[in-house]
N, C-alpha and C positions, 0 to 999 in steps of 0.2 A: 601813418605819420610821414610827412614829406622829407624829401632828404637825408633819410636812415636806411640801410638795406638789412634785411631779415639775414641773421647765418644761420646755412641750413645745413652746416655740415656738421657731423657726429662728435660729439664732445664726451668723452670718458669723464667720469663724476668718480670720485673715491669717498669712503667715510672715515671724517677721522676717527671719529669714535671706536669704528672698526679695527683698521692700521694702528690704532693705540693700543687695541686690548691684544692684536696679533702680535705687536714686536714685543710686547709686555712677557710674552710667554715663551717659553723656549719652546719649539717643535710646534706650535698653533697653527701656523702657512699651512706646514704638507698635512697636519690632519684635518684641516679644512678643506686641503686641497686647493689653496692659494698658493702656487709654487712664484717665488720671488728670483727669478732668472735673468735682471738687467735688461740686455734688450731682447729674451726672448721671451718676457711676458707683455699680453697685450692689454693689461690696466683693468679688466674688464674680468667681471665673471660668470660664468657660467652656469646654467639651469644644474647640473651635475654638483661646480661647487659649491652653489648655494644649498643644496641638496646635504651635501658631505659636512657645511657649517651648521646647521639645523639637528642636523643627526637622522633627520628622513634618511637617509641614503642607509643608513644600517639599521634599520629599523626592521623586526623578524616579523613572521608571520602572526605569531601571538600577541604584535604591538606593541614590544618593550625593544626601546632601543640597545643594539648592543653595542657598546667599545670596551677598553681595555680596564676603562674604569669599574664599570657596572659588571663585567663578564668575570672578574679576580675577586667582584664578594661570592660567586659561587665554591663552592667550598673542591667541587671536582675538577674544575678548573684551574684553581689554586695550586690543587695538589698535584695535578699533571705537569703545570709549568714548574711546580718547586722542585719534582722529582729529577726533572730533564734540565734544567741549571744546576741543581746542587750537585747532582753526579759528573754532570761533565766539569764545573767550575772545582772540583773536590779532586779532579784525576792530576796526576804528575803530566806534565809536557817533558818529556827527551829532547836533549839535541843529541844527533848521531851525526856520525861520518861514515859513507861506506868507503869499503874495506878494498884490497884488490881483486875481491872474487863478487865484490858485491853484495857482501855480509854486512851488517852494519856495528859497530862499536860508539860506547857514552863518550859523547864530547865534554864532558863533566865541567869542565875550564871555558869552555865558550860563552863569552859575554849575551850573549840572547837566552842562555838558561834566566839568569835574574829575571828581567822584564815581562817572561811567559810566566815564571812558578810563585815571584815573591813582590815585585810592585812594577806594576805596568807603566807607570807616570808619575807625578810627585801626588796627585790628587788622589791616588785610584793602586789596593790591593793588585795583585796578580787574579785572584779570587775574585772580588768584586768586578772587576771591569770582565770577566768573562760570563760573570753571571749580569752583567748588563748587557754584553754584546748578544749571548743566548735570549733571554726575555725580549729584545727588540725582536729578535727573526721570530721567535713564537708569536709574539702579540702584533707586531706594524707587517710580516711576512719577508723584511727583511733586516738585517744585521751592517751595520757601518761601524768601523773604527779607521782612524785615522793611523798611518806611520809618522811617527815621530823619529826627527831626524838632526842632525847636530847643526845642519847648512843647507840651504835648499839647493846645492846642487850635491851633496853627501850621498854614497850610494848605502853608506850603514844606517843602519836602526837601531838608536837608543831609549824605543819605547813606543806605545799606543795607546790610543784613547778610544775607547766608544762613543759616537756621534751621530747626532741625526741627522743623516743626507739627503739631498735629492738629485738624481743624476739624470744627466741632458745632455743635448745633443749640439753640437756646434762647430757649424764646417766640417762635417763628416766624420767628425770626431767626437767622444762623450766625455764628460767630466764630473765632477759631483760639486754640488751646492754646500756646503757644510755651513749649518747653523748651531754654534757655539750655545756652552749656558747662558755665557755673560751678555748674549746680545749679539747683533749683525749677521756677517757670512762674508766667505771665502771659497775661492775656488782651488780646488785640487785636482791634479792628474789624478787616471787610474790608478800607476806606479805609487803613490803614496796613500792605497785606500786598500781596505781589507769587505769583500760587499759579500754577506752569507746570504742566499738565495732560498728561496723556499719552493713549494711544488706549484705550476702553474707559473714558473715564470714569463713575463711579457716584454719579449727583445722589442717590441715596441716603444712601450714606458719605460723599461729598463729598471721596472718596480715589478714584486711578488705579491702576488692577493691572501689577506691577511688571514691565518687558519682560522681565528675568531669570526672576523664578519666575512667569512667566504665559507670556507666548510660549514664552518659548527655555527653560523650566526644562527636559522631554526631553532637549533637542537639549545642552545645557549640562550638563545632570548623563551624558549618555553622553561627550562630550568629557575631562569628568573622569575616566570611568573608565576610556577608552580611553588618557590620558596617565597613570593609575596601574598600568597595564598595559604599559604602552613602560618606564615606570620600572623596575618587574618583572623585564623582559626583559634591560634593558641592566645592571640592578644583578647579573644571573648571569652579568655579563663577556659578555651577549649569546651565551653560549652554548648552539648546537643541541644537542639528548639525542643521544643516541648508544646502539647496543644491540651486544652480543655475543654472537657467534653458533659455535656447533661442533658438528661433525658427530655425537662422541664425548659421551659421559657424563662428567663428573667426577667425581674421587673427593675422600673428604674434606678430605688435605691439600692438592688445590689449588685447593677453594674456597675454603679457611683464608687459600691465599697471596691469591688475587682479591678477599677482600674487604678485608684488609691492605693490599694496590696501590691500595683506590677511597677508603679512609680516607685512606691518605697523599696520594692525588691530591687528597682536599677537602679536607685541612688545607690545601694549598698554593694554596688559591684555584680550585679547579680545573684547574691548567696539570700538567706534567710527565707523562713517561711513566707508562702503565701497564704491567706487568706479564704478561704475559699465557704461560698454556702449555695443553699441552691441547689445542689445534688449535685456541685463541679467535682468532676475527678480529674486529674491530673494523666498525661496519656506523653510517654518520651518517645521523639522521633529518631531515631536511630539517622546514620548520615547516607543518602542516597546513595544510589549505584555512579553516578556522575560525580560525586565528590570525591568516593572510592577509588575513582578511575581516575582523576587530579593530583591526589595523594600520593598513585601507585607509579603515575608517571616520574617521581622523583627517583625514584629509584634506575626506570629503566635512562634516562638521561642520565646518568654518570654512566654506562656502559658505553651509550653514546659518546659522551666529551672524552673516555678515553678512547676509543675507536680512532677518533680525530687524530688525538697527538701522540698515539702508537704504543699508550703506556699501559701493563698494563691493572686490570682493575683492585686487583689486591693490594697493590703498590701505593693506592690512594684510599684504603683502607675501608673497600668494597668486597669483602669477603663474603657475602651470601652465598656464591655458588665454589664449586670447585676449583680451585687455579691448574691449567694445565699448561702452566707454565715453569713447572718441577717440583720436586717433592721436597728438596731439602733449599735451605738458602744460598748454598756454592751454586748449585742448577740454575735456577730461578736467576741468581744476579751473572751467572756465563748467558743463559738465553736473555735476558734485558740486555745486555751488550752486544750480544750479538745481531737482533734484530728489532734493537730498537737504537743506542747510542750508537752502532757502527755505519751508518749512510753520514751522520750528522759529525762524527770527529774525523772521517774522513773528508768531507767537504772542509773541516776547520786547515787538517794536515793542507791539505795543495793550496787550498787559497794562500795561506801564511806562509809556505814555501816560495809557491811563484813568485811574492813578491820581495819574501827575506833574502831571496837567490835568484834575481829574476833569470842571471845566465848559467843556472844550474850546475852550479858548484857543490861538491861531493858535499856539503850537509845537508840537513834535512832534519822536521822534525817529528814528532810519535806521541801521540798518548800513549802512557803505559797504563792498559787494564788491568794487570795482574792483579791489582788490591779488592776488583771487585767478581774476579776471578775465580781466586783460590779461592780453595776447601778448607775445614778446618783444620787445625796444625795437625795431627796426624795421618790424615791423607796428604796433606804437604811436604811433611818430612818423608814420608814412605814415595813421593815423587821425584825429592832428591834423591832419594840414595838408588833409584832405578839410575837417575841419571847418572849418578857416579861411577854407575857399574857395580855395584856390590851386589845387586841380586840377577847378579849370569850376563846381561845385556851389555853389551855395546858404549861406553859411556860418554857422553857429548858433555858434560858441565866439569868443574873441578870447583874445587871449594870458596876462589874467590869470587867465581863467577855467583854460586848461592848466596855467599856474605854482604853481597853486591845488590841482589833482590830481598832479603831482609831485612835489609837498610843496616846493614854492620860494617865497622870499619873494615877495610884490610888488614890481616894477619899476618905480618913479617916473618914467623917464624913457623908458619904454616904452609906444607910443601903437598902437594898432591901430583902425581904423574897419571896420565892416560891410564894406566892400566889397573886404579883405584889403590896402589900403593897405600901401607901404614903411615903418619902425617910425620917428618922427621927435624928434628932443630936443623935448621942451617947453620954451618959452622962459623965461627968467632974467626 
């Protein structure tokens, strides 16, 4: 056509259709993997995140796609992420002050006790938003809450939220993306973001690879298809094939009648008698070595999925083999803390410090384990009273310091000296 010029330069194309079902949804961007960064995204995507939107990109070797959705109807699954939020979302947070030897003492009066123990935000438990903050680092591989703050240029903190971030890079600098429930985004400094990190992280992306579709995707997407195989099994009333056998030939009327008997037997669910003439005898197939071996896989996959998230198998109510993780429940819940929640509430402690005190001001804050610690009361109470000193040693506690761990008031009239003294009225 005369007088028209062709343009041959690259024109970016969007879908609405898409951009409508993505802002429709809270957190749809990053797990598609469409990061909406203003001017650091280039309009376009990517063989990857189209990959990540489809759900190919997490798709296991058995063919069943895994995410957060499909991976939490596993039942070993479930139980590991429930174990590892409800214990840590269930523990006390301290605030302390240290001391001048660098002992530390309960801030009991410090405004940041509320916010950590009893309601994070006006929306959101103390409880709750920690077992949200926990559940994102286990399932996305990383953990975002936001500080909440009185003024934006206020160095206190009157609260926090869990949020799904994305963080970037700009002018040499990072920040996070925060995409609210209600819709849109905002940018926040580091100073107002709390980021839990998982293993594998990538100073690259400034993101962690998700223990679901990084470690355990395999192990997870065969779990799945091993329980849509039991499903299978049990939905055909769990019933074995079975074959018919005769010595004789049939003739055409009574194969007419045999297949008349095997209709009427599957309309009826499969039950009732068949039919049978001709010399048919009935012969049951018991379930192959390959189905055996299908079946037995569900088992070894929960030792797997806890392997993954560190927990361990008894705890998700996989008791077949021996647990040699103690003998009594005081053992067993000291070793789960110790080598399984203590890497994870220590990353919670510094992260929430550096930014509660970024110029490290004598507080500081602690899970207190002791509730999942102790023994039962009488190994308890026979631990106090070493500490007292009443059996020959040494004694480092006195009474209000015990009253203080068994969650009792203080005692006014309750006197203890260094040296396990009888408790004496103070005087009127």
């Amino acid at each position: 056509m005369s007088g028209q010029l062709l343009n041959l330069e690259a024109t970016s194309h969007k879908s609405r259709v898409l951009d409508s079902f993505l802002a429709g949804r809270d957190g749809a961007a990053e797990r598609a993997g469409i990061v909406a960064l203003g001017e650091n995204s280039s309009g376009s995507m990517s063989m990857g995140e189209l990959a990540n939107l489809l759900g190919a990109a997490n798709r296991s070797v058995s063919g069943k796609s895994v995410t957060e959705s499909t991976a939490m109807r596993v039942s070993a699954v479930y139980g590991c992420i429930a174990r590892l939020v409800g214990a840590i979302s269930s523990l006390p947070v301290g605030v302390f002050e240290r001391g001048e030897k660098q002992g530390r003492a309960p801030a009991e009066d410090h405004p940041y006790w509320w916010f950590l123990n009893e309601q994070a935000n006006p929306e959101m438990s103390a409880a709750t938003a920690w077992k949200v903050l926990i559940n994102r680092q286990l399932c996305d591989g990383d953990g975002f809450a936001e500080l909440l703050r009185p003024s934006f240029s206020s160095g206190n903190v009157k609260g926090w939220h869990p949020r799904r971030m994305q963080p970037f890079r700009e002018g040499g600098k990072f920040y996070y993306r925060v995409f609210p429930a209600g819709g849109g985004s905002y940018v926040l400094p580091p100073d107002d973001v709390i980021h839990l990190k998982s293993l594998g992280f990538n100073d690259e992306t400034l993101l962690s690879p998700s223990p679901l579709c990084h470690a355990a995707l395999d192990i997870v997407g065969t779990a799945i298809a091993g329980q849509e195989y039991a499903g299978q099994f049990f939905g055909g009333a769990a019933n074995f094939d079975y074959a018919l056998k005769t010595a004789s030939k049939l003739d055409k009327a009574q194969l007419e009648q045999l297949k008349a008997s095997l209709i009427a037997r599957a309309q009826n669910g499969g039950r009732g008698p068949l039919i049978l003439s001709g010399g048919l005898e009935p012969a049951q197939l018991s379930v192959n070595s390959k189905d055996a071996e299908i079946l037995a896989t569900r088992l070894f996959t929960v030792e797997e999925i806890c392997r993954v998230f560190g927990v361990p198998p008894h705890m998700v109510g996989h008791t077949e083999k021996t647990s040699s993780w103690g003998t009594g429940m005081a053992e067993q819940g000291g070793n789960f803390v110790r080598y399984v929640l203590n890497d994870r509430l220590n990353e919670i402690k510094q992260e929430f410090n550096r930014r509660l005190w970024p110029t490290g001001e004598r507080f500081f804050i602690a899970h207190q384990t002791e509730a999942l610690e102790n023994g039962d009361q009488r190994a308890r109470f026979e631990a106090y009273r070493i500490a007292l000193g009443r059996a020959g040693e040494q004694p480092f506690m006195d009474a209000t310091e015990i009253r203080r761990l068994e969650n009792m008031p203080p005692n006014t009239n309750l006197m203890m000296n260094v040296a396990g003294a009888p408790p004496v009225k103070e005087p009127e």
